[in-house]
C-alpha positions in Angstrom: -26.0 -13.1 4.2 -26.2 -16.6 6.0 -22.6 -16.8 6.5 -21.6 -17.7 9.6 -18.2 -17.2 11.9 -18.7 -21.1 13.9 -18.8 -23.1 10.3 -15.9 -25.4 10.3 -12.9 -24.7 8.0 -13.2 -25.6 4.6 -10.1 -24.4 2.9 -7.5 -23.5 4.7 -4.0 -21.9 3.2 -1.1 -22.0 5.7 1.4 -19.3 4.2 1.5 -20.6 1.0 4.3 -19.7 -1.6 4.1 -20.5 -5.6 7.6 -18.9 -8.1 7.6 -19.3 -11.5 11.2 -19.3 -12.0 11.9 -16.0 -10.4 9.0 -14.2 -10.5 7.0 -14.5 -6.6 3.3 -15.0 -7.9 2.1 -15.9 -4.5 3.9 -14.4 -1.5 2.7 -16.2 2.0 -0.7 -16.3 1.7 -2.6 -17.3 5.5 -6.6 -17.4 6.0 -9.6 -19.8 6.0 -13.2 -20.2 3.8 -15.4 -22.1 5.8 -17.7 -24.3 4.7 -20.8 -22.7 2.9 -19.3 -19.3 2.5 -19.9 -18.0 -0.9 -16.2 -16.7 -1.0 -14.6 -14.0 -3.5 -10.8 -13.2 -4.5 -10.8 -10.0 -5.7 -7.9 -7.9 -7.5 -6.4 -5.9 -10.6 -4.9 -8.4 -13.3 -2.0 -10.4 -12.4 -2.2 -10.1 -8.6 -2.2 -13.8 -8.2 -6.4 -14.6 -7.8 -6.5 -17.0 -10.2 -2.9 -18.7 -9.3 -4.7 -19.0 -5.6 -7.7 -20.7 -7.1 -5.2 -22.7 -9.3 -4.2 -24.3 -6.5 -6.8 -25.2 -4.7 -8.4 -26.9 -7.7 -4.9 -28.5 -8.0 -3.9 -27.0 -11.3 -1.2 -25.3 -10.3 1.5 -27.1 -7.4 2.7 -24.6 -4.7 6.4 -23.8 -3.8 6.0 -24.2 0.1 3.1 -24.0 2.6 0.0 -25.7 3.2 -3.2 -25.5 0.8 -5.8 -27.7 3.2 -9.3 -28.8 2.1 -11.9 -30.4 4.5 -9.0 -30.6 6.8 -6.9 -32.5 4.9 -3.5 -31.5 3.2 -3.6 -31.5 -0.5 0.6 -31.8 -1.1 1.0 -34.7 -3.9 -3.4 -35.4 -4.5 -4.1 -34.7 -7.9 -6.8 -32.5 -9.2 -9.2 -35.3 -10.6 -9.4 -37.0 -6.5 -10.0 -33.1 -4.8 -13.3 -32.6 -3.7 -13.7 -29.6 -6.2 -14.7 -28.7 -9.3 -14.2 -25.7 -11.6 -16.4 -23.3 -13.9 -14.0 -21.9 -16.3 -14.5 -18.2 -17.4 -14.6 -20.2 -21.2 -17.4 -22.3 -19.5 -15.8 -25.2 -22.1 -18.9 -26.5 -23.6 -18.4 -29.5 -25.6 -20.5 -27.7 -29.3 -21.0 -31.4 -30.4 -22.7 -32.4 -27.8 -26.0 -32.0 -26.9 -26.8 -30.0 -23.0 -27.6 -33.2 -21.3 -23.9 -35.2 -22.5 -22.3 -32.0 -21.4 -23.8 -32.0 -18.5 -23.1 -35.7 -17.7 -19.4 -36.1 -19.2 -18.7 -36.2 -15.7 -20.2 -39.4 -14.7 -18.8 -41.7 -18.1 -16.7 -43.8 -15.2 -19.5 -43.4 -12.7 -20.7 -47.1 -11.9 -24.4 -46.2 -11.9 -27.0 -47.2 -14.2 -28.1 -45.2 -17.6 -31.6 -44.5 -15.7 -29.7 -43.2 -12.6 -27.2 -40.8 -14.7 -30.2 -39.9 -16.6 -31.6 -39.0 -13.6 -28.5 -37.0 -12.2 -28.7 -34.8 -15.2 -32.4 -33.9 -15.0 -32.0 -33.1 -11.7 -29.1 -30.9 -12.2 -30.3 -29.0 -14.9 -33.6 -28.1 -13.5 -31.0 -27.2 -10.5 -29.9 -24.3 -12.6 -33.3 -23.4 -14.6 -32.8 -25.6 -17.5 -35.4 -28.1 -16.7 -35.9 -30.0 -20.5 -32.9 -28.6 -21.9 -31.0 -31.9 -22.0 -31.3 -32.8 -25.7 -30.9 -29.3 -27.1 -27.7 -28.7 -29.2 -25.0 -26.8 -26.7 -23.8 -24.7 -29.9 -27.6 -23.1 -30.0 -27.7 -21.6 -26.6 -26.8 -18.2 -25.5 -24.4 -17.0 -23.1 -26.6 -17.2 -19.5 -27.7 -20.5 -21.2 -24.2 -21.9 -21.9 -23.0 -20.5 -18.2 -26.3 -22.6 -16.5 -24.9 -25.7 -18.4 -21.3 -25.3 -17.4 -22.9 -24.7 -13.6 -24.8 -28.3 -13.9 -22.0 -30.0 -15.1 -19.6 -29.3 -12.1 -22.7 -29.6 -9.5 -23.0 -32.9 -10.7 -20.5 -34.1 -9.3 -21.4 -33.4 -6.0 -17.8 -31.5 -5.4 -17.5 -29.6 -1.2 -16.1 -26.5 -3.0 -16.9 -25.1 -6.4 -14.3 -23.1 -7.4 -15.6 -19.9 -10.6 -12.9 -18.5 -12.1 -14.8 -15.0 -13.8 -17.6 -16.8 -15.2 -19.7 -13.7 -15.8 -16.9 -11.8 -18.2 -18.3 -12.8 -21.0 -21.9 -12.0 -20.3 -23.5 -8.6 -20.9 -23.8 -6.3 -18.2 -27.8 -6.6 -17.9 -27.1 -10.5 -17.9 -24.5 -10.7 -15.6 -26.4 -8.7 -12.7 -29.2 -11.2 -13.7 -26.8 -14.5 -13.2 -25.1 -12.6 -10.1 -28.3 -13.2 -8.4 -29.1 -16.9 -10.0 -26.1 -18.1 -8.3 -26.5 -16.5 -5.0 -29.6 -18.5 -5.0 -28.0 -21.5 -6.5 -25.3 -21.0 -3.7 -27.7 -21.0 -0.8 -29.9 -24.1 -2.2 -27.1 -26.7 -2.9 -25.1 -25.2 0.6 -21.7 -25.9 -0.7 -18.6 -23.6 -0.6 -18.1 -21.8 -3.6 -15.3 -19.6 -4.5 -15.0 -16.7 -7.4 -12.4 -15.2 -9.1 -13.2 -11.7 -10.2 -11.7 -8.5 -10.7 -15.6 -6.8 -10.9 -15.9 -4.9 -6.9 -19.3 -4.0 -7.7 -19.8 -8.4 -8.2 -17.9 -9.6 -5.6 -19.6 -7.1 -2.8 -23.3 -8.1 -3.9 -22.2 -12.0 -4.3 -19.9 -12.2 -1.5 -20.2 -13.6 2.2 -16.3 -12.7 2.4 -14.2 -11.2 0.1 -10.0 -11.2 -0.2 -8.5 -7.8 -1.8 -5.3 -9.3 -3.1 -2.4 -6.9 -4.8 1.3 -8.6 -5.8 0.6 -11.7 -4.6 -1.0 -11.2 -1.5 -3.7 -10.7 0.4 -4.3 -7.0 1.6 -7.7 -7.4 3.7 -10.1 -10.1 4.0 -13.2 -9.2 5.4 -16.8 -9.1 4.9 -18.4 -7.1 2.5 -19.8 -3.9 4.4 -16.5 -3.9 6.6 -14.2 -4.0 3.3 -16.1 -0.7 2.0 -16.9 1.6 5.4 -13.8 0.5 6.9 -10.8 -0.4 4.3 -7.4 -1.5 6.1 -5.0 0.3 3.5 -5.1 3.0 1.2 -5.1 0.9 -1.7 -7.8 -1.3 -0.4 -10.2 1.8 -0.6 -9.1 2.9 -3.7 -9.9 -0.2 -5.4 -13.1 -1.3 -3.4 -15.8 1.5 -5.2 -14.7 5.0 -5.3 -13.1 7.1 -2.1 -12.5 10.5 -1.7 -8.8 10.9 -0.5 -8.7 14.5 1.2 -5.0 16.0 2.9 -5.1 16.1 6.3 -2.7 16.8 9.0 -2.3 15.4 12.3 -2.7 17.5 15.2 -2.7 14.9 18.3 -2.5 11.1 18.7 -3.9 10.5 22.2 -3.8 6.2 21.4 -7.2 6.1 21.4 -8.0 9.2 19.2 -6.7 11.3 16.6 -7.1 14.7 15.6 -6.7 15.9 12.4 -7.2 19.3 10.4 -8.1 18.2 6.8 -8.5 20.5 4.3 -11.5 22.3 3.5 -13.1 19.8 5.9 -11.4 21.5 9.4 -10.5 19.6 12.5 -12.0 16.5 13.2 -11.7 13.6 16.3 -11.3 10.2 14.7 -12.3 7.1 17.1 -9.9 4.8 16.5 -12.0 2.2 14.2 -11.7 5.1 12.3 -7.8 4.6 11.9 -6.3 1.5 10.4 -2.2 0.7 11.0 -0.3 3.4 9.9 0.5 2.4 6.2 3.4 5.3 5.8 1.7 7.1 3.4 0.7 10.7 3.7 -2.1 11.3 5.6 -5.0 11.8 4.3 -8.5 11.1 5.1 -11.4 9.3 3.2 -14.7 9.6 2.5 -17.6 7.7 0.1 -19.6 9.8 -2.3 -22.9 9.2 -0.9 -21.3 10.2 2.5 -21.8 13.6 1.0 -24.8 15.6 0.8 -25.9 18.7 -1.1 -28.4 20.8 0.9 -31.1 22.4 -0.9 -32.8 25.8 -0.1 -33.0 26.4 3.9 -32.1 22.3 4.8 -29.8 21.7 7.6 -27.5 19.9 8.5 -27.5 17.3 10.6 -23.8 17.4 11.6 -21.2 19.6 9.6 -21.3 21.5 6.7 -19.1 23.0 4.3 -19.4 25.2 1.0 -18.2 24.2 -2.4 -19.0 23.9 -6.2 -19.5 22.4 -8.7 -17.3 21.4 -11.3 -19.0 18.8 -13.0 -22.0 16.9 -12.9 -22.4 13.2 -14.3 -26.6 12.5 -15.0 -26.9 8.3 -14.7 -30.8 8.4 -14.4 -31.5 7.4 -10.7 -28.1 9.3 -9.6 -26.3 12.0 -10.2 -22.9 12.4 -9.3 -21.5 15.9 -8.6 -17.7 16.9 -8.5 -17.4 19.8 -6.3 -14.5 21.6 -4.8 -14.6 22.7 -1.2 -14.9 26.5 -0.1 -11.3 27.8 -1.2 -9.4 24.9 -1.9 -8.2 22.7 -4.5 -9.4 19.7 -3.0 -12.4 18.4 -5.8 -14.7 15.7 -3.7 -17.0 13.5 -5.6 -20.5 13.0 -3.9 -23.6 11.2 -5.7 -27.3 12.3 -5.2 -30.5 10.5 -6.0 -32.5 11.3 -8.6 -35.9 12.0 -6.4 -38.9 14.1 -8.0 -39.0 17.7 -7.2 -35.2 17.6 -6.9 -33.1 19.7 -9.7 -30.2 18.3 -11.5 -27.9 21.7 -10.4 -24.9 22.6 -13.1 -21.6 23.1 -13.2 -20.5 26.3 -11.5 -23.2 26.4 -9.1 -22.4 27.2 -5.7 -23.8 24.8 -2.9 -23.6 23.4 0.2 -22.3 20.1 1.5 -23.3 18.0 4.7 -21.2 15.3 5.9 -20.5 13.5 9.5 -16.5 13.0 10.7 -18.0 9.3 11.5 -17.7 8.5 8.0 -13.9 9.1 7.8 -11.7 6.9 7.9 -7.7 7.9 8.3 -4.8 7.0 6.0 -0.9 7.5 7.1 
C-alpha cells in the first residue's frame, strides 16, 4: 500500500443528505479520500454506493450538506467542469468508432492540434496496454479490451479523481483478478485518486488503500483494509467483510479495560479491549475468521488453546479445504479452512479432531 495518512484531502463529504421523494437514499454521510488513495465504497445492493459516487461525479444533486473536491465546494458546478471522470460498469463504447476516436471523444473541443490529440491518445492507450490499438474497430475487442479503452478515455482527460462505478462485473472471474491488478498498477503510475464502486469484498480488500462498508445509506466503518477484516466495528460489518464465525458468549466481568466472557464450547476468555468495538445491542457473541482455526494432526500442539470437535462437512477447493466442525458437545458449527500442503490428508465428515485457536483473534459483539 502507498497510501498515506498526511496526503491532503481530496474529497471531502460534510454530512451529506440526498431523498428521492421520501425514500432517505443517503443519510448524513462524513469522511475524507485523500489525494492518491485508491478508495473503495463497498455494500449489498441499494445501500446508496453508487448514489455517493453519483454525486461526486455530479450526476446526482444532494439534499443538504457538503460534497467538497480539491477543497472546493461543488453545490451548483455541473458535472462536465468537476475535475472527475467516470468508467461506467457498461464501459459505453461508442461500436462505430474505432479505439483511438473512443479514446479521444473527449478532446473534440480541446483547442490543440490533430498531431497533439493524436499524440494524447497514443500515449493513453499504451497507458493501459493497448499500445497500437487506435485504429482497431471497438465492436471487435473483448471485455478486458473494451474495459482498457473505457480506462484511456477518462485518463485522458487528465481528471484529480477517477470515479469506477463496478467496472469488473461484466468480466469473468479469471479476468477480473487479472484487471484487479492492471489497475492497481495503473493507479500507482498516473497517482491520481480513484474511487470504486463494488459490492465484490474479496475486490475491494486486494484493490483498496481504504475502503467504506456502507448499509441503508450510510457508512458503517471506513477503515483500511487489514483493520476492516481483524477488527470489524459492528456485527454486520464482519458478516459482510469475508466470512466470521459468530459463537454465543456470555459476559462474565467488564473491568473498562477488559472483558471476560465464557463462550461456548470455546470457555472463558480475557478480551483486551481492541478486541471490543461499542456495544452494538445485539447479543453477545464473539467472532472468529476460518483460518484463525487450526486442525491439529497426530501428536501437534498447540500453541495456545485447544478444543475438540468434528466434522460435519468438508468443502475440497484445491489449495484449501474448508472444514465445518462442531465444538466438543455443542451445537455451535465453526467453519475453519486448511491448506492444501503435501503429506496432509483431506479428513471426512464425521471424523473427530482437534482445533487450535488463540483468544487474540476474537473480537466481541454486544
Amino acid at each position: 500500500m502507498t497510501f498515506a495518512e498526511d496526503k491532503p484531502n481530496m474529497i471531502e463529504f460534510k454530512d451529506v443528505h440526498k431523498y428521492y421523494g421520501d425514500y432517505h437514499a443517503l443519510r448524513g454521510i462524513n469522511g475524507t479520500i485523500k489525494a492518491g488513495e485508491f478508495f473503495s465504497l463497498l455494500g449489498p445492493s441499494g445501500c446508496g454506493k453508487t448514489t455517493l459516487l453519483r454525486t461526486i461525479a455530479g450526476f446526482e444533486g444532494i439534499s443538504s450538506g457538503a460534497v467538497m473536491i480539491d477543497g472546493k465546494n461543488m453545490a451548483g458546478v455541473p458535472a462536465n467542469v468537476r475535475p472527475t471522470n467516470m468508467v461506467f460498469q457498461s464501459y459505453a463504447i461508442f461500436p462505430h468508432m474505432t479505439v483511438g476516436e473512443n479514446v479521444g471523444f473527449g478532446l473534440r473541443k480541446d483547442p490543440r492540434s490533430k498531431e497533439d490529440k493524436a499524440k494524447a491518445v497514443a500515449e493513453a492507450l499504451e497507458m493501459v496496454g493497448l499500445k497500437g490499438y487506435g485504429g482497431r474497430a471497438a465492436h471487435a475487442l473483448s471485455g478486458g479490451q473494451r474495459q482498457r479503452v473505457a480506462l484511456a478515455r477518462a485518463l485522458i482527460l487528465k481528471p484529480k479523481v477517477l470515479l469506477l462505478d463496478e467496472p469488473l462485473s461484466a468480466l469473468d472471474k479469471k479476468m477480473r483478478e487479472h484487471m484487479q491488478i492492471e489497475l492497481i498498477k495503473l493507479q500507482r503510475q498516473v497517482g491520481i485518486t480513484f474511487i470504486l464502486v463494488t459490492h465484490d469484498q474479496e475486490e475491494a480488500l486486494v484493490m483498496s488503500d481504504r475502503i467504506a462498508v456502507m448499509f441503508e445509506g450510510q457508512i458503517a466503518q471506513l477503515a483500511d483494509p487489514e483493520t476492516l477484516y481483524r477488527r470489524p466495528a459492528t456485527k454486520q460489518v464482519a458478516d459482510f467483510i469475508g466470512t466470521m464465525n459468530f459463537v454465543p458468549c456470555d459476559i462474565l466481568s467488564d473491568s473498562g479495560g477488559t472483558i471476560e466472557v465464557d463462550a461456548k464450547g470455546l470457555g472463558r476468555v480475557t478480551l483486551s479491549a481492541d478486541q471490543v468495538p461499542p456495544a452494538q445491542g445485539v447479543d453477545p457473541v464473539v467472532g472468529l475468521r476460518p483460518e484463525t482455526l487450526t486442525l491439529l494432526y497426530d501428536d501437534q500442539k498447540a500453541a495456545d488453546r485447544e478444543v475438540k470437535g468434528v466434522i460435519d462437512e468438508v468443502i475440497y477447493f484445491g489449495d484449501m479445504t474448508y472444514y465445518d466442525v462442531y465444538l466438543g458437545g455443542t451445537d455451535v458449527e465453526v467453519r475453519l479452512s486448511m491448506r492444501n500442503v503435501p503429506g496432509r490428508p483431506v479428513l471426512d465428515v464425521g471424523t473427530e479432531v482437534r482445533l487450535a485457536w488463540s483468544p487474540t483473534a476474537l473480537v466481541l459483539f454486544r
